[in-house]
C-alpha positions in Angstrom: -9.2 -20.9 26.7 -7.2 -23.8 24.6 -3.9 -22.2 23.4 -4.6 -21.9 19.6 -7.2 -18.8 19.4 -9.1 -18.1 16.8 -9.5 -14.4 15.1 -13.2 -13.0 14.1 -12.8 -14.1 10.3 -11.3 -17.9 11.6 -14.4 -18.0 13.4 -17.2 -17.2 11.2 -15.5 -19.4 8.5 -16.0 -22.6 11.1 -18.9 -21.7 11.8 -20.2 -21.8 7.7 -18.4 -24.9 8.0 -20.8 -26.7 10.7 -23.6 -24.5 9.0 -23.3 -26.4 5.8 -22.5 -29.7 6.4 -21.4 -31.6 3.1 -22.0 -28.4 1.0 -19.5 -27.0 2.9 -16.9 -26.1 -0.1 -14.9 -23.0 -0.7 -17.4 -21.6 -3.1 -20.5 -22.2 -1.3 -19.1 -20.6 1.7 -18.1 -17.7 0.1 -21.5 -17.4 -1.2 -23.0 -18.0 2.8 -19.9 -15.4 4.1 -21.6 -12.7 1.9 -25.7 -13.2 3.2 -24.8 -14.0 6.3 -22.7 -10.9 7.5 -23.5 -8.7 4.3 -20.0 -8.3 3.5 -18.1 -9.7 0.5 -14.8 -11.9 0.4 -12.3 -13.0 -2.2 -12.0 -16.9 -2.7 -8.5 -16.6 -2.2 -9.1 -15.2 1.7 -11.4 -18.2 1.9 -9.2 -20.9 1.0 -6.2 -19.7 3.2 -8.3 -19.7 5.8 -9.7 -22.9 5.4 -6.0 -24.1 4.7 -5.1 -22.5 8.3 -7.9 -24.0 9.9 -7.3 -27.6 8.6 -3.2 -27.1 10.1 -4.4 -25.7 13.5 -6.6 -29.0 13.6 -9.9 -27.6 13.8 -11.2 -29.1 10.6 -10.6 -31.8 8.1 -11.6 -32.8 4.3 -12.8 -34.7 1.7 -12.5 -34.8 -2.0 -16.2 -35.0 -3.4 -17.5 -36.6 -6.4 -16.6 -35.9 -9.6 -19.5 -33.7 -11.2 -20.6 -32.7 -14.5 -21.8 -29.7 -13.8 -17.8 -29.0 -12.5 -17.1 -30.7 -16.0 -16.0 -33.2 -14.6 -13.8 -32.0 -11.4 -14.4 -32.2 -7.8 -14.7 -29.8 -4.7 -12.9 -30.4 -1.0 -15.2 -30.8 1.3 -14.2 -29.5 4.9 -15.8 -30.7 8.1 -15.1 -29.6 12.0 -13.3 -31.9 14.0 -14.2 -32.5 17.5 -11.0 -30.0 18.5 -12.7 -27.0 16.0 -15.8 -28.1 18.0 -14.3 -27.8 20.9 -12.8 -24.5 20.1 -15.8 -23.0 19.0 -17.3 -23.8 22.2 -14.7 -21.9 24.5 -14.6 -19.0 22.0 -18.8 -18.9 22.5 -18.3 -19.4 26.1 -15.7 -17.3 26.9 -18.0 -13.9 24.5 -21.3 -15.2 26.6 -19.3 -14.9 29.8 -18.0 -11.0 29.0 -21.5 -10.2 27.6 -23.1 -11.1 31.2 -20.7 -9.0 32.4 -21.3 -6.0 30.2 -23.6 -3.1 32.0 -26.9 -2.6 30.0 -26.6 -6.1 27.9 -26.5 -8.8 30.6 -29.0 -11.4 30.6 -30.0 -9.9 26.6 
C-alpha cells in the first residue's frame, strides 16, 4: 500500500468526489455524506478534509462559474487525480483481500 494512507472519513469523502463529478462541491457533498451513510457532518469537517486531500495529492480544483443563484459567487470544484485514483484502488484492494480472508464472509 502507497505510503500516504487514507482514514475511513478521507475515504468516503473521495469517493463523493468521483461520485459527483462536477457537482462535486463542499455543499453538495455534505448533502451526499448524509444519504449515503445516514450520518450527519459539519461543513467545516468537509472542507478540511477536502483541503487535506488536495495537499496529500489525491485531488485537485476548480473555481466554477459565477451563479446567481450564489448571488453571484462561485463554488470549488474538486476532482480525483490519477494518484487519489490510484489510492482508492489499493485501499479497495487491500479491504477485498482481508474480506476473502475473513471466515464466514469470503467470496460474499
Amino acid at each position: 500500500m502507497s505510503e500516504s494512507r487514507l482514514g475511513e472519513f478521507e475515504e468516503i469523502i473521495l469517493l463523493l468526489v468521483g461520485i459527483l463529478g462536477e457537482e462535486a462541491y463542499a455543499y453538495k457533498i455534505e448533502e451526499e455524506f448524509a444519504q449515503q451513510t445516514k450520518k450527519s457532518s459539519t461543513i467545516g469537517a468537509i472542507h478540511s478534509t477536502l483541503n487535506r486531500l488536495e495537499k496529500k495529492g489525491f485531488l485537485d480544483s476548480h473555481m466554477g462559474e459565477p451563479s446567481a443563484r450564489r448571488g453571484g459567487r462561485r463554488k470549488r470544484i474538486y476532482i480525483i487525480t490519477a494518484l487519489g485514483q490510484r489510492i482508492l484502488r489499493e485501499s479497495r484492494d487491500l479491504r477485498q483481500s482481508l474480506w476473502n480472508q475473513f471466515p464466514g464472509f469470503a467470496g460474499n
